[in-house]
C-alpha positions as CSV (number, residue, x, y, z in Angstrom):
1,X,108.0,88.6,102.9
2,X,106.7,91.8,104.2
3,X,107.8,94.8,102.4
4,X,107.5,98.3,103.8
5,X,106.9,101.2,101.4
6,X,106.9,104.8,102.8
7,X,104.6,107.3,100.5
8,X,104.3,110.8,100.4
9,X,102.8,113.1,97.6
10,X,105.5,112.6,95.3
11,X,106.7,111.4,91.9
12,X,109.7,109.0,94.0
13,X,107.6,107.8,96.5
14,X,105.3,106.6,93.6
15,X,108.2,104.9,91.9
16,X,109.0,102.7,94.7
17,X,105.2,101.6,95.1
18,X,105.9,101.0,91.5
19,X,109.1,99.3,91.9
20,X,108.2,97.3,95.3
21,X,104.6,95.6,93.4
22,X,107.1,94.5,90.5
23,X,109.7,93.3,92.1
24,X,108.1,91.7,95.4
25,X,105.1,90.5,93.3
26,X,103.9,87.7,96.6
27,X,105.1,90.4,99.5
28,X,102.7,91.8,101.9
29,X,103.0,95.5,100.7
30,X,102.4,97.9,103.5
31,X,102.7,101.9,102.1
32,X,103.1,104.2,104.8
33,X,102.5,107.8,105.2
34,X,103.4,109.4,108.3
35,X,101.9,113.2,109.3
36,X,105.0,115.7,110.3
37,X,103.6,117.1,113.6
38,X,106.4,119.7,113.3
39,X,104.4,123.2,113.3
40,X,106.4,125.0,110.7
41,X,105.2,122.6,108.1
42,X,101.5,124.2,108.6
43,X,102.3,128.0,108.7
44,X,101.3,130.3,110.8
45,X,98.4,129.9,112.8
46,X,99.0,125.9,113.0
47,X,99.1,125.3,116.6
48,X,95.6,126.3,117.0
49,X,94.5,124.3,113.6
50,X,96.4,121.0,114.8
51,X,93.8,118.7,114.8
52,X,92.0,120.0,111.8
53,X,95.3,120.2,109.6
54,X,95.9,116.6,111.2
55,X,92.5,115.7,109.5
56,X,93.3,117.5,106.4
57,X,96.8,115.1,105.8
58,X,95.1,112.3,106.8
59,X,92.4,112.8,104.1
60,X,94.8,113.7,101.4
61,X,96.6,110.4,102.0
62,X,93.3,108.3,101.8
63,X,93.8,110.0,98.2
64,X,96.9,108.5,98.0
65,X,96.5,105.5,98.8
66,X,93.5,105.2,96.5
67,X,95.9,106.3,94.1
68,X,99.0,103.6,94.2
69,X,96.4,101.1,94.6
70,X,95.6,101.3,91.0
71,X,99.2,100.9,90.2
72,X,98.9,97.6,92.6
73,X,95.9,96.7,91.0
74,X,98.0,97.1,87.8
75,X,100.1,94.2,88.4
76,X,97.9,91.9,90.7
77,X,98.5,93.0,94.0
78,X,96.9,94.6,96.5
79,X,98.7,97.0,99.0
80,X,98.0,97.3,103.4
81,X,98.2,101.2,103.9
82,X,98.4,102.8,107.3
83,X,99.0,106.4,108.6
84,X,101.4,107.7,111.6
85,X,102.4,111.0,113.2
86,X,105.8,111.6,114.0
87,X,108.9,112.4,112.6
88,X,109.2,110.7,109.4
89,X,112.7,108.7,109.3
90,X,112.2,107.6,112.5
91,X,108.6,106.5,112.6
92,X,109.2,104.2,108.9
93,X,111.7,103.0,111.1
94,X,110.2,102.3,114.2
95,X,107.0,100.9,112.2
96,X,109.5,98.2,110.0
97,X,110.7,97.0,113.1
98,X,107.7,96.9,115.1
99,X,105.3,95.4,112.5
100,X,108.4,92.6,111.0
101,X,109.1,94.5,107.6
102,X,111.7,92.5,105.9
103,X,112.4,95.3,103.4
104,X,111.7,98.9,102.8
105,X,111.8,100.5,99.5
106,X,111.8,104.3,99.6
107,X,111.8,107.3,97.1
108,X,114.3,109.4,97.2
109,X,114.3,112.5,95.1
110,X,118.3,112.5,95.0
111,X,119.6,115.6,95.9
112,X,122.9,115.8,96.2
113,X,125.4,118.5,98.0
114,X,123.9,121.8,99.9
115,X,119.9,121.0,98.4
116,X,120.6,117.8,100.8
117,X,122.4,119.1,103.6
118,X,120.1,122.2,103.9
119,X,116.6,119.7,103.2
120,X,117.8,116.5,104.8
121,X,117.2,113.2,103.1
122,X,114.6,110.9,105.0
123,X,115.5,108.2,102.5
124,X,119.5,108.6,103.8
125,X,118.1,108.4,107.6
126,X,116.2,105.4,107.0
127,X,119.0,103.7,105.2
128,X,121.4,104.6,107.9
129,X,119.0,103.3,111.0
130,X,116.8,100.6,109.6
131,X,117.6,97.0,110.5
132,X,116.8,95.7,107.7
133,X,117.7,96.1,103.8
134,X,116.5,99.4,101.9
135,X,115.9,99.9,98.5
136,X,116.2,103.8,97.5
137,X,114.3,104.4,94.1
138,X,114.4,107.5,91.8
């Protein structure tokens, strides 16, 4: 079984890392963390940084994935990690299907009412296009 596990810097995203090394405790764990090319997440002045705040996410994800692979190593496992750039819901997505995920399991920081219409919810995108089962954690 191949179980995909989207990460970000956050308290959910660290639950279902958590959740997906107990519960799928022979899976291939894959964590991905996909870059946001959109500009407005960098501020102003971030189309002339884009490669260097490219560099800058990609190295604070190496952190994380040090990070959840002490929780692997915590219960015997060992975790695949990789890093895209795109839009987030569809590129976990688009890399389930393309690399034969069988599962995802994604943190969600459940919001509910205007906080998720005005924020979106990549965990209710993914659930809605992926072609395979998702697990949303808390």
């Amino acid at each position: 079984m191949n179980v995909l596990v989207p990460l970000d810097d956050s308290d959910p995203a660290r639950a279902a890392v958590e959740h997906a090394v107990s519960e799928y405790p022979d899976a291939s764990i894959t964590v991905l963390h996909v870059i946001d090319p959109n500009m407005a997440t960098y501020g102003d002045g971030g189309v002339y940084a884009y490669e260097s705040m490219i560099e800058i996410r990609e190295n604070a994800a190496e952190e994380l994935f040090e990070e959840v692979g002490e929780t692997a190593s915590d219960h015997d496992g060992e975790l695949n990690a990789e890093i895209v750039v795109g839009h987030p819901a569809r590129e976990i997505v688009d890399f389930a299907d393309e690399h034969g995920s069988d599962h995802i399991v994604i943190g969600s920081h459940g919001r509910s009412g205007a906080g998720r219409i005005l924020l979106g919810s990549v965990a209710e995108r993914v659930t809605r296009r992926a072609t395979v089962p998702v697990t949303i954690v808390r």
